[in-house]
C-alpha positions in Angstrom: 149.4 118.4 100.6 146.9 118.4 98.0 149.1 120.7 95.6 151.9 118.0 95.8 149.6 115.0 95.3 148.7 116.5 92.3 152.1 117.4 90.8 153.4 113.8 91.8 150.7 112.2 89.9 151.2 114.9 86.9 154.9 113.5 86.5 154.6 110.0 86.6 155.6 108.5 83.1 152.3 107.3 82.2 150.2 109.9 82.8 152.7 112.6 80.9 152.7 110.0 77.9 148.8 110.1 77.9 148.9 114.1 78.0 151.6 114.4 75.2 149.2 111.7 72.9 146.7 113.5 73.7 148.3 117.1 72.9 149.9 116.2 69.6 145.7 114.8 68.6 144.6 117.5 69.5 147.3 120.0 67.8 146.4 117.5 64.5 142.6 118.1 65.2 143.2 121.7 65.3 144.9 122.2 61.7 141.8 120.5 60.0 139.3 123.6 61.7 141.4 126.2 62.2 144.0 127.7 58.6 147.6 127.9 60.2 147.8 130.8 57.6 144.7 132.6 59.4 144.4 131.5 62.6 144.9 134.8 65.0 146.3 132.3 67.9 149.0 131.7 65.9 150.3 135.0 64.9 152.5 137.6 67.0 152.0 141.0 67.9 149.6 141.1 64.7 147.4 144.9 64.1 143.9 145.6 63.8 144.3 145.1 60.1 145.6 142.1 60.2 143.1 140.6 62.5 140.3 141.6 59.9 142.3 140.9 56.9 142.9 137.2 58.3 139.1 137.2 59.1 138.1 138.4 56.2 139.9 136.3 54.2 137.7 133.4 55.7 134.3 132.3 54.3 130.9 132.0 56.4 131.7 128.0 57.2 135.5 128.4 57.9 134.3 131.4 60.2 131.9 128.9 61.8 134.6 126.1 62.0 137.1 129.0 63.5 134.4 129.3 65.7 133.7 125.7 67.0 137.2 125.1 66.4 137.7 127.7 69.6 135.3 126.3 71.9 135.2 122.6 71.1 139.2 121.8 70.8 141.0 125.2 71.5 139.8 125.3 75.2 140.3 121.4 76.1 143.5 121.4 74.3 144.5 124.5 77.1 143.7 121.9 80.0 145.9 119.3 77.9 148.8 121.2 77.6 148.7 123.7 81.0 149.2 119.6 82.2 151.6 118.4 80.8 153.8 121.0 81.1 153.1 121.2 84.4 154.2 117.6 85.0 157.4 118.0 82.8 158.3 121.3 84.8 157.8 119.4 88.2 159.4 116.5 87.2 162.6 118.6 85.6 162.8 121.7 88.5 161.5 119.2 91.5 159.8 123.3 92.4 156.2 124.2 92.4 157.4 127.8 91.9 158.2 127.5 88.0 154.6 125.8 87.5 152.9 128.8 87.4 154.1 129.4 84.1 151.9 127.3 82.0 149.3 129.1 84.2 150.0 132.1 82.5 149.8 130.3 79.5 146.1 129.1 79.8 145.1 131.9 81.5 146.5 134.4 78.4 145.4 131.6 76.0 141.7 131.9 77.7 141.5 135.4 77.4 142.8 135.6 73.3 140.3 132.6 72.5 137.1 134.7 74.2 138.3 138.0 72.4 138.9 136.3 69.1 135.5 134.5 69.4 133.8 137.6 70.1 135.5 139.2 66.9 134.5 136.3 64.5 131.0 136.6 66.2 130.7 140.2 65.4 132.4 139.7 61.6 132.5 141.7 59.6 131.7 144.8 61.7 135.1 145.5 63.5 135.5 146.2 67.3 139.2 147.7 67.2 139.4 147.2 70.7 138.9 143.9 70.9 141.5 143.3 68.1 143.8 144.8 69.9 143.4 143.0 73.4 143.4 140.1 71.5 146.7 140.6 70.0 148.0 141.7 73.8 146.9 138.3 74.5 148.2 136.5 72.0 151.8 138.0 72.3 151.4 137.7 76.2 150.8 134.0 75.3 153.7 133.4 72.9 155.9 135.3 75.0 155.4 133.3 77.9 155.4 130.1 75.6 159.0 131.0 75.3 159.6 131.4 78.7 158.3 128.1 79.0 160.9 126.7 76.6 163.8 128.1 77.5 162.4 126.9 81.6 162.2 122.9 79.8 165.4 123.2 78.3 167.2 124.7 81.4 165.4 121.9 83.2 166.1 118.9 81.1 169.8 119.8 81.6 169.9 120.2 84.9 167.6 117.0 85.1 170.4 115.6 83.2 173.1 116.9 85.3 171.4 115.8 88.6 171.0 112.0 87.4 174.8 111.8 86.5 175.6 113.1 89.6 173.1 109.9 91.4 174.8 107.9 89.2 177.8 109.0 89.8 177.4 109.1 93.9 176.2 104.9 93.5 179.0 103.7 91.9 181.5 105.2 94.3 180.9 102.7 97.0 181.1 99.7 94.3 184.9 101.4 93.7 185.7 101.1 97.3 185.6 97.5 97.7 188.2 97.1 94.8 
């Protein structure tokens, strides 16, 4: 009972408009700490090398703004989106099922955001390990960001579909009186 409470309030319109404001601030907020061309939780499937090439290529106070950038906007912005796709996946499948997706997401996002802190942290010795869990993460992440895509566009067309059809289905009686 709680569970659908909770995904009827996530759909309504205003509260999915206040989540997507809120998750394009924060993706603007995000470019000004964190270099697209750097950032680890942007890359896919990326080596131990490439981790400490990327942080390497980063000075003490980009490191530190990495850093912050992680803990102060990364992790809220998780909570921000894991919502409102939530809400749009309810709203679109009308299945609790397919919200465990963005889930996934946080949960993988979580994890890659801990292990990249603790890499930054420990810069410049290198903890190959913890690269490469990292970058398990991260794919695992983008991977099931996809999934999550392909889920909202499958969804908005059968969302689509399943209005004609209401539509459809009302105007048939209106008909029958001509």
């Amino acid at each position: 009972m709680v569970s659908k409470t909770i995904f009827s309030s996530l759909e309504r319109r205003p509260i999915l408009i206040s989540l997507t404001v809120l998750f394009f601030g924060f993706n603007f907020l995000l470019k000004h700490f964190i270099s697209a061309e750097y950032a680890l939780d942007l890359k896919f499937a990326y080596s131990v090398d490439q981790a400490y090439q990327a942080i390497g290529s980063l000075s003490k106070s980009e490191l530190n703004m990495y850093q912050f950038g992680i803990w102060a906007l990364d992790f809220p912005y998780m909570v921000v989106y894991g919502l409102l796709a939530t809400g749009l996946l309810f709203k679109l499948w009308r299945n609790k099922k397919v919200v465990f997706v963005p889930l996934f997401i946080v949960l993988f996002d979580a994890l890659e955001n801990i292990l990249i802190s603790q890499l930054l942290e420990n810069f410049p010795e290198r903890h190959e390990d913890l690269a490469i869990f990292a970058s398990v993460f991260t794919t695992f992440k983008w991977v099931s960001v996809s999934f999550l895509i392909l889920l909202l566009l499958w969804g908005i067309t059968k969302f689509y579909k399943r209005e004609k059809l209401e539509h459809t289905k009302s105007l048939k009686p209106e008909m029958k009186n001509y």
